[in-house]
PAZAPA-4460 file (N, C-alpha, C; in steps of 0.05 Angstrom, whole numbers, plus 32768, in hexadecimal, padded with zeros to 4 digits):
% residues 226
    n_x    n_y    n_z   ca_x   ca_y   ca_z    c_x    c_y    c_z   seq   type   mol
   8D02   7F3A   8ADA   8CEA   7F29   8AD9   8CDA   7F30   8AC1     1      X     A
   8CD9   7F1D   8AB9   8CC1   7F1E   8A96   8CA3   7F1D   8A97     2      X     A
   8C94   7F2E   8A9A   8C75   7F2E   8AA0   8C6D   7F2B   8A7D     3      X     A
   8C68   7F15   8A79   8C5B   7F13   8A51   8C3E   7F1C   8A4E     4      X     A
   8C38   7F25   8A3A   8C13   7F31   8A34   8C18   7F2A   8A17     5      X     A
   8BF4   7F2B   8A12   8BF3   7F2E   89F8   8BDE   7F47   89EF     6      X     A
   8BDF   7F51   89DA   8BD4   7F6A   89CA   8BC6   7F76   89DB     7      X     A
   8BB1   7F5F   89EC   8B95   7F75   89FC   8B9D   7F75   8A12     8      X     A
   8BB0   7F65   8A1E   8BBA   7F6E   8A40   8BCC   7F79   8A3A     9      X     A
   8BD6   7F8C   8A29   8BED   7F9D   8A21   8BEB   7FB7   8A35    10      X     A
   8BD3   7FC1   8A43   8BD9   7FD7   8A50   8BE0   7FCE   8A67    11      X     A
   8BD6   7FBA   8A75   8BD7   7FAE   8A91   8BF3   7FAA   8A9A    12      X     A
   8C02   7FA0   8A8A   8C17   7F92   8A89   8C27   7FA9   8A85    13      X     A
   8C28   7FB6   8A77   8C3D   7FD7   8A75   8C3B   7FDF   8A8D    14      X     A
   8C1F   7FEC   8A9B   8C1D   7FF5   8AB0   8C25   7FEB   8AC8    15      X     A
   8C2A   7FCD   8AD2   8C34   7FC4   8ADA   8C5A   7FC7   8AE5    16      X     A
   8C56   7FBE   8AC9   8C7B   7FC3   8ABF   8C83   7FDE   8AD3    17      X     A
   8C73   7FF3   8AC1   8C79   8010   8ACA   8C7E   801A   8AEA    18      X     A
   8C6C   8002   8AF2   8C68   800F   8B0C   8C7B   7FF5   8B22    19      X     A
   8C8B   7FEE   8B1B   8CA0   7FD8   8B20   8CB9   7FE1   8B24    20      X     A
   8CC3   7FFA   8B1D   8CDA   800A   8B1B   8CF1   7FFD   8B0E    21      X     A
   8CEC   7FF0   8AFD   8D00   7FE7   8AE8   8D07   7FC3   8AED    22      X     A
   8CF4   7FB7   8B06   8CF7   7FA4   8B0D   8CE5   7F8F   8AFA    23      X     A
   8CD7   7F96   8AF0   8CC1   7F81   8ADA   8CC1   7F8C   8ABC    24      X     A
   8CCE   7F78   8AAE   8CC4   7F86   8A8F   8CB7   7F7B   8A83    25      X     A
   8C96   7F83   8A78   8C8C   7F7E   8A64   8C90   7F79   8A45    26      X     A
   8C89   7F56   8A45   8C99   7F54   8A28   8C82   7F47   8A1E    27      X     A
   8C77   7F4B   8A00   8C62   7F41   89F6   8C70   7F21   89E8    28      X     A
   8C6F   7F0C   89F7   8C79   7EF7   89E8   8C6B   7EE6   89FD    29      X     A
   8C6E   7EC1   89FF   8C5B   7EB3   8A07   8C7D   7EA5   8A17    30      X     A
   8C8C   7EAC   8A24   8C96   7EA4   8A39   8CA1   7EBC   8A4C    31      X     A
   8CAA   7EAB   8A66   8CAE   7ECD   8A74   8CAD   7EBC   8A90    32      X     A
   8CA2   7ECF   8AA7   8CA5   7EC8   8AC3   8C88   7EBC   8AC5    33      X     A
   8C77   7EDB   8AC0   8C5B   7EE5   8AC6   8C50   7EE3   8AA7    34      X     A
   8C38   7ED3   8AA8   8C1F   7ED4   8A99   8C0E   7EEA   8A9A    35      X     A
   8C06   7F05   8A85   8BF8   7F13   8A92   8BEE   7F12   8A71    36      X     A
   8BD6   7EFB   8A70   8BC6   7F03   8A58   8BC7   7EF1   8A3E    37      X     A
   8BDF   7EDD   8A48   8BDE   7ED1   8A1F   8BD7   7EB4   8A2F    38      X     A
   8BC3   7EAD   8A1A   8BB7   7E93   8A17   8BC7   7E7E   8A2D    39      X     A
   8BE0   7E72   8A21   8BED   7E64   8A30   8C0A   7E72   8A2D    40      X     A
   8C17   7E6D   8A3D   8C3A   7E72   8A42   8C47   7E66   8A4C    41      X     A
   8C67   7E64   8A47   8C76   7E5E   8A52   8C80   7E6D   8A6F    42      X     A
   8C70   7E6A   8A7E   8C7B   7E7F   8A99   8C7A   7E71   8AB7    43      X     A
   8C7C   7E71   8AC9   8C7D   7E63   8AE2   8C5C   7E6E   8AEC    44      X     A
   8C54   7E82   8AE7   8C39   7E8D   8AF9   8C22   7E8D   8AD6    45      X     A
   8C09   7E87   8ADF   8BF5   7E79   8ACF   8BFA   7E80   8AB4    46      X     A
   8C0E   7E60   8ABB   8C13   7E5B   8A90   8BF9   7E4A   8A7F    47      X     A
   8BE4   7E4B   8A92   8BD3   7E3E   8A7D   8BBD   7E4F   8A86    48      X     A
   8BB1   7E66   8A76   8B99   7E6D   8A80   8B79   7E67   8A75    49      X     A
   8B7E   7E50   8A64   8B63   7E48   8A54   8B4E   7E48   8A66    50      X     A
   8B58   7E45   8A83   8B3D   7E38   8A91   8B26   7E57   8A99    51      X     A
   8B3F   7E6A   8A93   8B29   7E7D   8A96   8B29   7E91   8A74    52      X     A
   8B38   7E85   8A6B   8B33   7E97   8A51   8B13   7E8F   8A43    53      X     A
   8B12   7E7A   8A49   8AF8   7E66   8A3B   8AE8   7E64   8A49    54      X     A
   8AD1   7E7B   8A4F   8AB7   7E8B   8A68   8AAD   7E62   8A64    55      X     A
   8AA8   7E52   8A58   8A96   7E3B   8A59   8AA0   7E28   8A64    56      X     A
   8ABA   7E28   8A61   8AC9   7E17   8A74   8AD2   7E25   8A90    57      X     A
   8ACD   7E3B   8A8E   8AD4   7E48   8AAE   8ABA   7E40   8AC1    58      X     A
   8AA4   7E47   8AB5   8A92   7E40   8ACA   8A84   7E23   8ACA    59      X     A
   8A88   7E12   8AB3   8A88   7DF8   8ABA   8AA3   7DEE   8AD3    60      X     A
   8AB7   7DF6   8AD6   8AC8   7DFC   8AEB   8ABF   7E02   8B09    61      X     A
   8AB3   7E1C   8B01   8AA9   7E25   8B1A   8A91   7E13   8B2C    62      X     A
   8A81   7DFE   8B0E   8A6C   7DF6   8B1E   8A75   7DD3   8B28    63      X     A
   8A88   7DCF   8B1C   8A9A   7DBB   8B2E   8AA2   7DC0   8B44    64      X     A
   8AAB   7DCB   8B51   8ABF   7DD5   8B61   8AAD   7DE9   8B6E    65      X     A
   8A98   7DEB   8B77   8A7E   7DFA   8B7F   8A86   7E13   8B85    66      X     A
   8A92   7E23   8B72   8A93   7E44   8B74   8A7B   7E4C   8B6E    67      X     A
   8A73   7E59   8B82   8A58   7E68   8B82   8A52   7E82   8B6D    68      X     A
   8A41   7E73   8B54   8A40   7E86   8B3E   8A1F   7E83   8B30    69      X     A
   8A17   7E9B   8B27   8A00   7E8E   8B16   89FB   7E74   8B05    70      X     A
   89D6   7E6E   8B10   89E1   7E51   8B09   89DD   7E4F   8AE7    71      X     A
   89ED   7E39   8AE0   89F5   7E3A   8ABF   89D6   7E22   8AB9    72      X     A
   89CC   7E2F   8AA4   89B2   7E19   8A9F   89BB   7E0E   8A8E    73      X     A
   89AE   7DF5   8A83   89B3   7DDC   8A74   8992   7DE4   8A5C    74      X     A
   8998   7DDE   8A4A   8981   7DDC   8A33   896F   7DBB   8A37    75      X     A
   8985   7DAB   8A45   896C   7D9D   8A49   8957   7D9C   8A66    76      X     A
   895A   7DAA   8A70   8958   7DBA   8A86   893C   7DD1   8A82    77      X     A
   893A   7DD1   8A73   892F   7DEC   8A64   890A   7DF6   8A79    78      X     A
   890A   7DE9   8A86   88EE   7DEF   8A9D   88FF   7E03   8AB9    79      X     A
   8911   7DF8   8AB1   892B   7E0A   8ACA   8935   7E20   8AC9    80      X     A
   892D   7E2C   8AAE   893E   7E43   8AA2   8927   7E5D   8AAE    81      X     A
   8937   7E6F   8ABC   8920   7E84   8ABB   8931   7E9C   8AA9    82      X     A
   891A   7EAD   8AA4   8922   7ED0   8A9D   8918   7EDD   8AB1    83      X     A
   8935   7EF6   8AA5   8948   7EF6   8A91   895E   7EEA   8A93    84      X     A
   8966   7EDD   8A84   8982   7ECC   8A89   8999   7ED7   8A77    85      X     A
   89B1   7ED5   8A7C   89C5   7EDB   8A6F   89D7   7EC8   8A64    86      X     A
   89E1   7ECD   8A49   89E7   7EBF   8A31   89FE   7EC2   8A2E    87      X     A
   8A1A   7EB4   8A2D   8A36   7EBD   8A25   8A3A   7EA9   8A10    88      X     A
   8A5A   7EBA   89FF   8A63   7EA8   89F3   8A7B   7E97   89FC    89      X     A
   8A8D   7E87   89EE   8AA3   7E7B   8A07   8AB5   7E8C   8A0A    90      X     A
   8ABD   7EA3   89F6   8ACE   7EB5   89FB   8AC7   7ECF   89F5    91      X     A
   8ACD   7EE6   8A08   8ABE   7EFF   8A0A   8AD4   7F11   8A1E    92      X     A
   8AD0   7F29   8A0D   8ADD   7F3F   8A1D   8AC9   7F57   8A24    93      X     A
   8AC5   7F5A   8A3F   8AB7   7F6C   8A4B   8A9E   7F70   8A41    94      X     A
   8A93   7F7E   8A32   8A64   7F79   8A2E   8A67   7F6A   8A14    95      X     A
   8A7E   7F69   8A07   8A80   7F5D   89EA   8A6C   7F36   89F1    96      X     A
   8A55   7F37   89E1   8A4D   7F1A   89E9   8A3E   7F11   8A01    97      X     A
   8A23   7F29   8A08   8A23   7F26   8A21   8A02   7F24   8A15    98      X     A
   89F6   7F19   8A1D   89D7   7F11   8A12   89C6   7F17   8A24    99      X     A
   89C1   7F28   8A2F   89A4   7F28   8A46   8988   7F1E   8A30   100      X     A
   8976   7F04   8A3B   8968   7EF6   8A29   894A   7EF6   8A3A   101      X     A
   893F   7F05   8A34   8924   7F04   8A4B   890B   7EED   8A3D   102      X     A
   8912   7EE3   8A2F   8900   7EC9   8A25   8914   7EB2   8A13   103      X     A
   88FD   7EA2   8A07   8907   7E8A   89ED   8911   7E96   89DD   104      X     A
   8906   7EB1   89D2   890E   7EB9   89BB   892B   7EBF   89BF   105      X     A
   8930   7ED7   89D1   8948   7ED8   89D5   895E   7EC7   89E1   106      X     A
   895F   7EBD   89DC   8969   7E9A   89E3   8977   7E98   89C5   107      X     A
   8960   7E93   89B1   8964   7E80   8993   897D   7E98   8986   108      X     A
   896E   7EB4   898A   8980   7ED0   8982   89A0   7EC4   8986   109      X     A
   89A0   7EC6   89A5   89C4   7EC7   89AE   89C8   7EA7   89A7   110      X     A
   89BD   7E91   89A0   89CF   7E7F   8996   89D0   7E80   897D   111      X     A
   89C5   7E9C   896F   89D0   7E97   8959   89E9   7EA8   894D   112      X     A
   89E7   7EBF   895C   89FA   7EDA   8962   89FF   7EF2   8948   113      X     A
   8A08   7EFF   894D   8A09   7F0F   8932   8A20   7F20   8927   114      X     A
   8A1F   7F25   8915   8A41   7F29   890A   8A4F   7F3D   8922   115      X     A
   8A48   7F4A   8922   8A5C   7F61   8948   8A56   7F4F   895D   116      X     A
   8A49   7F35   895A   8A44   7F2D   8979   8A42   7F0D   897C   117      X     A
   8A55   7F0B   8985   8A58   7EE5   8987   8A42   7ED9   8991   118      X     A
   8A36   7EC0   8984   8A20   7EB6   898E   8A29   7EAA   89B0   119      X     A
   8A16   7EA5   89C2   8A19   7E9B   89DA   8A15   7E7D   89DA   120      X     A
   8A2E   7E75   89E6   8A31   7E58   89F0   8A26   7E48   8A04   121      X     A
   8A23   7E5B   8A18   8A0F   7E5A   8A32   8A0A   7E6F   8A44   122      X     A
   89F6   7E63   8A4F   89DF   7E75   8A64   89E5   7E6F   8A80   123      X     A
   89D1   7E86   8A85   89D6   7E80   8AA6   89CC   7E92   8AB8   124      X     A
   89BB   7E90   8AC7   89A6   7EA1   8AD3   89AE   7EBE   8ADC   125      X     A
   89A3   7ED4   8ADA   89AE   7EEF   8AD7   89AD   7EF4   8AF7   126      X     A
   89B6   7EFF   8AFF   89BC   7F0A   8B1D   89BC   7F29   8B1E   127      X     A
   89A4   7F2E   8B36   89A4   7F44   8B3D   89AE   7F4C   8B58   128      X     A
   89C5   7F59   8B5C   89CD   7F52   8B74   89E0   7F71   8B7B   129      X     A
   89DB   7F81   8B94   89E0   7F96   8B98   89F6   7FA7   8B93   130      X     A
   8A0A   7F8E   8B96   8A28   7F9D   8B93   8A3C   7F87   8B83   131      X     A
   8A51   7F94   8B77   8A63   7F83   8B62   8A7F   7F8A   8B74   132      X     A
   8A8B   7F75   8B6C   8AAC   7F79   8B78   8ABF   7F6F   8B6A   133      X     A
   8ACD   7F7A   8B63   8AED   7F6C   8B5C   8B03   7F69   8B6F   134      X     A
   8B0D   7F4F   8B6E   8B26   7F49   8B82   8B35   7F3C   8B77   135      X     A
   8B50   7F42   8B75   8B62   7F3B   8B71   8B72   7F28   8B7E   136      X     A
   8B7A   7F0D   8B73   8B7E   7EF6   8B81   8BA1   7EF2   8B80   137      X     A
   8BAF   7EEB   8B90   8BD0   7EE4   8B85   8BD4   7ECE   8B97   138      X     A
   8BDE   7EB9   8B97   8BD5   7E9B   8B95   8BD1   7E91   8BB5   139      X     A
   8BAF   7E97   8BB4   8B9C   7E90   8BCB   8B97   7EA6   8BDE   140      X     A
   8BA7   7EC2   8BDE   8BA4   7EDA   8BE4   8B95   7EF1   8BD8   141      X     A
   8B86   7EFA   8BE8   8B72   7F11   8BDC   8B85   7F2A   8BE4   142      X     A
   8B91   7F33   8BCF   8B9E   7F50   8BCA   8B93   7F69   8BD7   143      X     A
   8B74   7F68   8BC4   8B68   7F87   8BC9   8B46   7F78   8BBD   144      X     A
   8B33   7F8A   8BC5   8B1C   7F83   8BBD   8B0A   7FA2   8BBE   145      X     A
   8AFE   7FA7   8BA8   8AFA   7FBA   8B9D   8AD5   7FBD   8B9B   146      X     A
   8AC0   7FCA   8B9B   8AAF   7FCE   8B9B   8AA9   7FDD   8B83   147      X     A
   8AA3   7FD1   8B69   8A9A   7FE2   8B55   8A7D   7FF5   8B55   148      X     A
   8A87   800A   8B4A   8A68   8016   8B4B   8A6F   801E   8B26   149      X     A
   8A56   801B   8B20   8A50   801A   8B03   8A4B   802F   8AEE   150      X     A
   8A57   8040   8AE7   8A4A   8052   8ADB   8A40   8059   8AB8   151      X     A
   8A51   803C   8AAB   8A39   803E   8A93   8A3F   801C   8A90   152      X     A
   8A3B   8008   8A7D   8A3C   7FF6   8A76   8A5A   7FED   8A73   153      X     A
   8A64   7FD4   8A86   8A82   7FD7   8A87   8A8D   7FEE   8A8E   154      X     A
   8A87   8000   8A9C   8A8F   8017   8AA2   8A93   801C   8ABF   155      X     A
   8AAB   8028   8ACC   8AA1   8022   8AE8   8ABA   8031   8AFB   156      X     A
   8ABA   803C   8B13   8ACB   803F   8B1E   8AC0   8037   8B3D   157      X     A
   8AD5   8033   8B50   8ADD   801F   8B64   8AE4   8027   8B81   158      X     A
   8ACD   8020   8B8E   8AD4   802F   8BAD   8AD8   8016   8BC7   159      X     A
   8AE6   801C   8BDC   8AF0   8006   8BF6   8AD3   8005   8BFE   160      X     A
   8ACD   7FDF   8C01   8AB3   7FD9   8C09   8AAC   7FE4   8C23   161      X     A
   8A98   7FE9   8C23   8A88   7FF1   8C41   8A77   7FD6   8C4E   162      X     A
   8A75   7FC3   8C38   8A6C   7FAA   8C45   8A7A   7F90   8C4F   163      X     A
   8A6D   7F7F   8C60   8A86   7F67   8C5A   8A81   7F5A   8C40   164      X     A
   8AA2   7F55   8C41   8AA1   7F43   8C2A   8AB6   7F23   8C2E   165      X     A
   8AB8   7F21   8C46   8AC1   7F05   8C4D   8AB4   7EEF   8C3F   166      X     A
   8AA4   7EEC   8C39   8A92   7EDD   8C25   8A95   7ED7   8C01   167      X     A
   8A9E   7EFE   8BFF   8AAB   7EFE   8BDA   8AC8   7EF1   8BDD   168      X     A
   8AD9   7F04   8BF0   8AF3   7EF9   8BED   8AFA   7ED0   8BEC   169      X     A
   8AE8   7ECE   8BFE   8AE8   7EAC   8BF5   8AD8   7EA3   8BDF   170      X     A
   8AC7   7EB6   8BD5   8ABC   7E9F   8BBE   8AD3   7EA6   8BAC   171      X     A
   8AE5   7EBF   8BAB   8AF6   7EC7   8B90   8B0D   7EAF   8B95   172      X     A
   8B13   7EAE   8BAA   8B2D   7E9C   8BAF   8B1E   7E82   8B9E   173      X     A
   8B10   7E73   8BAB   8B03   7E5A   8B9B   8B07   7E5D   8B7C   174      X     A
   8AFD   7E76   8B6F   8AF9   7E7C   8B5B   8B1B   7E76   8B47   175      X     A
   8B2B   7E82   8B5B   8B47   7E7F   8B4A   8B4A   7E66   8B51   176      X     A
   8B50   7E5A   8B62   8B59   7E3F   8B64   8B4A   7E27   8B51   177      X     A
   8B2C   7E25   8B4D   8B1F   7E1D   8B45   8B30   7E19   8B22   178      X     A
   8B38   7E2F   8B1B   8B42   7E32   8B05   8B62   7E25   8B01   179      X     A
   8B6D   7E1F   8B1A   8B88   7E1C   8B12   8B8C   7E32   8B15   180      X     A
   8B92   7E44   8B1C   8BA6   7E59   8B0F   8BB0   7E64   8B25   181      X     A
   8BCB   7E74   8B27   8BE1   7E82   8B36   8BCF   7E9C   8B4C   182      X     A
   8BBE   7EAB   8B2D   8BB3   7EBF   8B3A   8B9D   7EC8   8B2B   183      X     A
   8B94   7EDD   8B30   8B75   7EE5   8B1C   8B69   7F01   8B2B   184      X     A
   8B55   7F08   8B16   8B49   7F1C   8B21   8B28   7F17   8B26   185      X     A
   8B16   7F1D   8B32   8AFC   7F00   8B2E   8AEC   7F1F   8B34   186      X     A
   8ADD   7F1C   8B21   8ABD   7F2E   8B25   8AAD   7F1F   8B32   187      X     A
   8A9D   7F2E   8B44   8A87   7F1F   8B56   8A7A   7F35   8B5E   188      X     A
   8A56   7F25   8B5B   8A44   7F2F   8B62   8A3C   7F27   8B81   189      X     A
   8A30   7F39   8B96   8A2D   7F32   8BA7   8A16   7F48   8BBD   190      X     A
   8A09   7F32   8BD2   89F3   7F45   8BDF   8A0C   7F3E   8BF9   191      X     A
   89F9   7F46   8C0F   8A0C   7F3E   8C37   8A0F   7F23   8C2F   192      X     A
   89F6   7F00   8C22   89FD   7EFA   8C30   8A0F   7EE6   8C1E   193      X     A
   8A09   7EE6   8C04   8A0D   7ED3   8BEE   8A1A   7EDD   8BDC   194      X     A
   8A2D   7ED5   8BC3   8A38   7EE7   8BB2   8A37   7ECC   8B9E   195      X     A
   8A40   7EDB   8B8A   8A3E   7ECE   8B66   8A54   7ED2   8B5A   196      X     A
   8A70   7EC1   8B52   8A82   7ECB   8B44   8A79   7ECC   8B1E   197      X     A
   8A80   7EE8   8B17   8A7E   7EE3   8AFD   8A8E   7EDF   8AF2   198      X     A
   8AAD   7EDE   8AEA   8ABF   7ECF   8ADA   8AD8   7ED9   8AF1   199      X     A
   8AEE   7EDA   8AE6   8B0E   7ED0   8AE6   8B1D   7EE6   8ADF   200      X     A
   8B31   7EFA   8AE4   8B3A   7F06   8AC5   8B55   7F02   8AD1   201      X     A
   8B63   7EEE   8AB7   8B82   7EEC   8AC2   8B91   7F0A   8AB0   202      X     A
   8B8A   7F26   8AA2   8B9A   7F30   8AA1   8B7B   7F4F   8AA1   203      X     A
   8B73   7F4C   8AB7   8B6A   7F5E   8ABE   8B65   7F80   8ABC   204      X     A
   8B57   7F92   8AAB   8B69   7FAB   8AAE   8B64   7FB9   8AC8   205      X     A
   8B7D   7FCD   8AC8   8B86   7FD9   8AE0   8B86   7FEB   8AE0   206      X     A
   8B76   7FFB   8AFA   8B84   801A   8B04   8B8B   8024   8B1F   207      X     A
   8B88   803C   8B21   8B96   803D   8B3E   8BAA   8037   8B41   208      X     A
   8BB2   8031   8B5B   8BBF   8022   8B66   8BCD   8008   8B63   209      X     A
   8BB6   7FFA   8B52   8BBF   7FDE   8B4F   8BD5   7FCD   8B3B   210      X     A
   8BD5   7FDF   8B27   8BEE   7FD5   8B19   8C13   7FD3   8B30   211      X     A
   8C0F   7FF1   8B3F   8C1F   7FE9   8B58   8C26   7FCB   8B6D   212      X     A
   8C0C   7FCE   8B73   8BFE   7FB2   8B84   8C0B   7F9E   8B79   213      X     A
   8C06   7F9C   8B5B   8C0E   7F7D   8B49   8C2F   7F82   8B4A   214      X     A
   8C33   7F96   8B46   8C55   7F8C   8B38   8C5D   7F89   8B58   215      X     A
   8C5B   7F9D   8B73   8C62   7F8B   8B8D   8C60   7F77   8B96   216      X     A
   8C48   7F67   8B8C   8C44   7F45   8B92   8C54   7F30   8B7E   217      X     A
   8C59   7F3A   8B60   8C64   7F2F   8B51   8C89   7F32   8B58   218      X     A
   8C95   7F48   8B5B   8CA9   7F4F   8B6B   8CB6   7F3D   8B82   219      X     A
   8C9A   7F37   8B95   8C9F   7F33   8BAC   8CA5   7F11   8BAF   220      X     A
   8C96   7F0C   8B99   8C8D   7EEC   8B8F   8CA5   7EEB   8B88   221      X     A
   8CBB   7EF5   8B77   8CD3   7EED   8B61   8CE5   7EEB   8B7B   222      X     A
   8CE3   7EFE   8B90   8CFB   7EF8   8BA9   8CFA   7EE3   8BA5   223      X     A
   8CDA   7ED7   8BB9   8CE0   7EC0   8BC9   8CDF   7EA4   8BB8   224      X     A
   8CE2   7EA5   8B9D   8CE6   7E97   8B97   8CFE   7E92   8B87   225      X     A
   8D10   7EA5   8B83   8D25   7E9D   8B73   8D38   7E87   8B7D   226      X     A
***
């Protein structure tokens, strides 16, 4: 079985492989079984990932298809907008592009952006909300769901929730399907009773355990379907 990546999902996809026992090989080219990371591919599992590669079309997505996410403001809208609000561009990897804008001014700043930092495409009201989660989706199934705790900026390691989260696990499901796609990894913010998805990640990085997790569902997937 051919799991394909490109340059920046290059660790995910090794680790994977590795932990597959000779059953998945990681090949950096744009056809294969498994999509793990390049734009589009030739592969049976999400050969088109624009919908979440492109953060402006993901959550214009999300707000179709009513995945519960911060709400995205409109400029003509502009009596609706509160601070601090947050600013993205359409494409971003982890704090790269991330605008916290506590007025007008900082607004005009991130649409204009600066040479280390992509200007922002859109906004969307900042959320303060107790606890963050990642869950891993494989098509309409919640894998594992993780409780980040934060320890510097994008920085973070991951403990089994103590809360419910019947509530995240369905907004993340929404969240992949919403997108089209096979499978995903979905960050979400969330209190007991409400939660906020913040994006998608179709080639996610991995530790622990979970590069295991993936190549057993990917494995398990190639049985039943050969």
């Amino acid at each position: 079985m051919i799991l394909t990546y490109s340059g920046r999902s290059a660790i995910g996809a090794k680790s994977i492989a590795i932990s597959s026992d000779g059953q998945i090989q990681a090949v950096r080219r744009s056809q294969g079984d498994i999509n793990w990371g390049v734009a589009n591919a030739n592969t049976l599992l999400n050969s088109d990932t624009s919908s979440a590669t492109n953060k402006r079309v993901m959550r214009n997505l999300f707000a179709k298809y009513d995945v519960p996410m911060p709400k995205l403001y409109k400029f003509a809208e502009r009596g609706d907008w509160k601070f601090p609000c947050v600013g993205r561009p359409d494409n971003h990897m982890k704090g790269r592009g991330y605008w916290l804008c506590r007025n007008w001014n900082d607004v005009d700043k991130a649409l204009v952006g600066t040479r280390r930092k992509k200007a922002a495409t859109h906004f969307m009201e900042y959320i303060e909300a107790p606890r963050e989660y990642r869950v891993h989706i494989f098509q309409g199934k919640s894998l594992r769901i993780s409780e980040k705790l934060h320890t510097a900026f994008h920085e973070y390691t991951t403990i089994k929730p103590s809360h419910n989260v019947k509530h995240v696990r369905k907004a993340a499901k929404q969240a992949v399907d919403a997108l089209g796609l096979d499978f995903g990894t979905v960050d979400i913010l969330a209190d007991d009773d409400n939660c906020w998805v913040l994006e998608v990640n179709t080639a996610a990085g991995l530790g622990g355990t979970m590069p295991r997790v993936w190549a057993d569902v990917f494995i398990k997937w190639k049985e039943e379907n050969m």
